[in-house]
N, C-alpha and C positions, 0 to 999 in steps of 0.2 A: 114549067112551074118552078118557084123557088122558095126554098126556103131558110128563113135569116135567125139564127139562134143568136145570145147575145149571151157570151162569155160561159161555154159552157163546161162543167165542172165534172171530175172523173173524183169522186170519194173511195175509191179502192182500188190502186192499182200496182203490180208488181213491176217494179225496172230490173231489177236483177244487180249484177254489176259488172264491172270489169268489159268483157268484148261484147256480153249480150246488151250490158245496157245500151254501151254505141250504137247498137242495132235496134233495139225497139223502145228506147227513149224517145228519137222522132215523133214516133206518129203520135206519141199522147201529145206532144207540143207541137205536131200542127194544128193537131183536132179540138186540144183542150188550151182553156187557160188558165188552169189551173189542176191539181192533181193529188189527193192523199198518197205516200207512197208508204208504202209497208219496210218494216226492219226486220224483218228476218232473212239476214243475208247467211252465209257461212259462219261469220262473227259478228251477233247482233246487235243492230245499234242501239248500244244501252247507255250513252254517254255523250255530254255535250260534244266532245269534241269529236265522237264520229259522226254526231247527227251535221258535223259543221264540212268534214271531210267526204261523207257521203253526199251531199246538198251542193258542192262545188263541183262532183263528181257527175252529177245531173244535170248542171248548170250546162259544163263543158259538152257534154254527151248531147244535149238541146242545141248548140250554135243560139243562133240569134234569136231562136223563135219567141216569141213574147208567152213567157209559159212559168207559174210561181208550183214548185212542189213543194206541198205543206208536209212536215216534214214531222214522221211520229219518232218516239221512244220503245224499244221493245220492253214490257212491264217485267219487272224484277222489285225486290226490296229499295226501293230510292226515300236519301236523307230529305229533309225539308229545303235543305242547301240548294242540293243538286236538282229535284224539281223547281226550283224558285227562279235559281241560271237559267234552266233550259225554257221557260214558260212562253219566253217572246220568240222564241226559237224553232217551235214546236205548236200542230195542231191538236195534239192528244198523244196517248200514249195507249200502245196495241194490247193488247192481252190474247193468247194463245193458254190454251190446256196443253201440256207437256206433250209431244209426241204426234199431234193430232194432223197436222196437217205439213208441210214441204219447210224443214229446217224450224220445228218450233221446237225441240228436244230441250231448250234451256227454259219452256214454259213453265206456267205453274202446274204445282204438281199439288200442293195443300190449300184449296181454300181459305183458309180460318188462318194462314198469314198474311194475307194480302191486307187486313182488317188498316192498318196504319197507313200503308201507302195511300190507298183510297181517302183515308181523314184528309192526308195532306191536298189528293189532287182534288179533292169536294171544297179544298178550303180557297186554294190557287184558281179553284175555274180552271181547272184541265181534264176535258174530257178523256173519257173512256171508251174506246175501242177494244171489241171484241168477238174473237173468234170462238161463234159459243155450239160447242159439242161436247158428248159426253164422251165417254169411251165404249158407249154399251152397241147395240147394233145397230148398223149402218145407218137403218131405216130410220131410225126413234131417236139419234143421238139429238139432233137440234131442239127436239120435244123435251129432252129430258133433261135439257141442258136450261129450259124455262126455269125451274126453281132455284136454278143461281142465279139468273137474270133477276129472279122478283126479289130474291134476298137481297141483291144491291142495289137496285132502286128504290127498295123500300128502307134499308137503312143509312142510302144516302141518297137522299132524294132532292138534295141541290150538285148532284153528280150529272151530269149529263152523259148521257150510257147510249152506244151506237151497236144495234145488235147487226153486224155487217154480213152481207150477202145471205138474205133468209131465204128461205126457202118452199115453209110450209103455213098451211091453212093455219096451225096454232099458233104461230108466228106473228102473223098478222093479226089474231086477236090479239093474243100478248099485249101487242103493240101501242092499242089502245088504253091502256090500265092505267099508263103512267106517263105522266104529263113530261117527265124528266127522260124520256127514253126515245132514239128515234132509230132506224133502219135504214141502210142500204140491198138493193138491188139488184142486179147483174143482169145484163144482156141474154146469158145464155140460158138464166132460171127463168127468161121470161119466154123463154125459144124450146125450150128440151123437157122431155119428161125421163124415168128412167130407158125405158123402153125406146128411145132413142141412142143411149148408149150399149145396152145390153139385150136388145132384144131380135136382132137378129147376129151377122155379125160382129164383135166386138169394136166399138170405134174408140182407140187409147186418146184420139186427139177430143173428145167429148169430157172424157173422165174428169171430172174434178171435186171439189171438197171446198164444201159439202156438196156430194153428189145430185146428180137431180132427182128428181119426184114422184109423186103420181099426176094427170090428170088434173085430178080434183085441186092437188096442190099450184101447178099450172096455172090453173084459173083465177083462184084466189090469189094468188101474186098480180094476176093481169086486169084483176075487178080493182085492187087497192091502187095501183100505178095508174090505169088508163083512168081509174076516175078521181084522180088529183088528190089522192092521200098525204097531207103537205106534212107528215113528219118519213117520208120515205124519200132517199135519191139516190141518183143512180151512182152507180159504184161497178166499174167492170168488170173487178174480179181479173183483170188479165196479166195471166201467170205464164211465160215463155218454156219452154224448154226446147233443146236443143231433139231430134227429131229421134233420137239414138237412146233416149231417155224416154221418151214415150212407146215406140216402137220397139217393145222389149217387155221380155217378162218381170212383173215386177214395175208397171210404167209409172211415170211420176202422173200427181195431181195437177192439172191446169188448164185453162183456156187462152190462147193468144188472141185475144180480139178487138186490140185498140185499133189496127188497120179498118176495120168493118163496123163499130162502135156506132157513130151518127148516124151512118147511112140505110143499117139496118134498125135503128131506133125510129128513125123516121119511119119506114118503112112499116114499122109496127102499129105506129099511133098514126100512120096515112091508114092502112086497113082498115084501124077501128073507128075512125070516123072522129078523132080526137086530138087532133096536131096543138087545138089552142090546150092540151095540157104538157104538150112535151117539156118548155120551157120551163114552167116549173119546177120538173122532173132533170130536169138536168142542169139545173142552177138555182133556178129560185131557190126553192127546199133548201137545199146546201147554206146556202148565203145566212137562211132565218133561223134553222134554226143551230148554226157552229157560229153563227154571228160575225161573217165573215165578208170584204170585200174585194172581190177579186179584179184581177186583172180585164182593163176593157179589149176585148177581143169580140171581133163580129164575124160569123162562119156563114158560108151562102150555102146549101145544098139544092143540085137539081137537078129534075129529073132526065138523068142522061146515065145511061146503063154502063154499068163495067164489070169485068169480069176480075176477080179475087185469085191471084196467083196461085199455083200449087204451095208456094212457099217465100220467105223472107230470108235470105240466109237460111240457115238450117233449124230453123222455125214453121211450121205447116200453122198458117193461122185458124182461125174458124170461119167456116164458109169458105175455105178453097174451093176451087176451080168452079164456084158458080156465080151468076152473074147475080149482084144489087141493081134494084131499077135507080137507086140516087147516086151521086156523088158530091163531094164536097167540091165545091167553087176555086 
């Protein structure tokens, strides 16, 4: 059996930089044609000229493969200048809470200044990406992180606001409220509940942020995706670390899972008896509603098993050492 996706798009993914990128830049550019990449490196890209040095740094890291990374701003106070340069440069610009998650420490940290940046990027058509948690407990942070989401779409509501990698049942209502707001997904929120990572022994390579869920919240991620929720796309969420970083007290946040991304996607929506939605979920959506046209790339996947390395370089992806029934063509 085969399956033929047509240009399909990763809305959230980490490259890293320096020797990890070289290492797990690949596989988004064989599998994708296209890729949001996050700026939160050690020094974050908050300026044309790193988003242009970081962007040739991707290019290089990719070799030949036919692959465009759309390329964000990390949010800070920016003049009308500097977002107006960067606008044809750029898919958006990230937004992080200070502290919250793997190198956002330069986040916001006040609310109630961001008010002018936002005018400007409502005015430019430059979407909004963000990483919406609270600070309060683990469990509630993305719930309670909803009343600044509804305060920015209702005060700017020719803003286009992307609540990335959700998580929960209120999430998805949210979601519906506001015509101007849309959502990404992640492979592993659609695979994991908490009790996957902490419920018997600890698995560090599960951990990530926003953590996983309950159950219930499971579901509701997999009622809104498998039944073609076209303001939802998929978004990987795939965060590298080095295995010494994870495997440690104190482990970082992440999942590496662009290696296993397609073919456990498929796998997903073969299950549920819904393959004619995956495309949309992994492109369409993207395209309608960031208005974007991606590069023509055609991926075959089929069904021929393989088995998922213990590791990448000193990377342990997700789903090591067990086998997928697909593979990519």
């Amino acid at each position: 059996m085969k399956i033929e996706l047509n240009s399909p798009l990763d809305m959230h993914l980490h490259l890293r930089e320096a020797e990890m990128l070289k290492l797990v830049a690949p596989f988004s550019a064989q599998s994708f044609a296209g890729a949001v990449v996050m700026p939160n490196l050690i020094s974050p890209v908050d300026s044309l000229q790193k988003i242009k040095d970081y962007r040739n740094a991707i290019m290089t890291a990719c070799g030949k493969e036919n692959f465009e990374p759309y390329m964000t701003l990390f949010f800070r106070s920016y003049k009308r200048t500097e977002l107006a340069a960067a606008k044809e440069h750029i898919i958006g610009v990230k937004l992080y809470p200070a502290g919250i998650t793997t190198q956002s420490e330069k986040g916001v940290k006040d609310f109630d200044s961001i008010q002018e940046t936002l005018h400007i990027m409502e005015e430019l058509q430059i979407p909004l990406l963000i990483h919406g948690e609270s600070n309060g407990f683990v469990m509630e942070r993305e719930r309670e992180f909803l009343t600044v989401y509804q305060e920015i779409a209702t005060n700017f509501p020719n803003l286009h606001i992307i609540m990335e990698h959700i998580t929960t049942t209120a999430a998805i209502e949210f979601l519906e409220k506001y015509e101007n707001v849309s959502a990404t997904v992640t492979l592993h929120h659609l695979m994991l509940t908490l009790d996957d990572v902490v419920g018997d022994l600890l698995q560090p390579h599960l951990f990530c942020k926003p953590i996983a869920k309950t159950p219930a919240d499971l579901q509701a991620l997999r009622q809104a995706v498998l039944g073609g929720n076209r303001k939802i796309m998929f978004g990987s969420d795939s965060a590298p670390h080095p295995r010494h970083k994870k495997e440690c007290v104190g482990c970082a946040a992440g999942v590496f899972s662009s290696p296993v991304a397609l073919p456990l996607l498929v796998q997903i929506f073969e299950e549920e008896d819904c393959l004619d939605k995956l495309q949309a979920f992994i492109s369409d959506n993207a395209r309608e509603r960031y208005g974007i046209t991606p590069l023509e790339k055609r991926l075959t996947l089929t069904d021929t098993p393989w088995q998922v390395p213990q590791a990448y370089g000193d990377v342990r992806p997700f789903y090591a050492e067990k086998q997928l029934r697909w593979s990519i063509s």
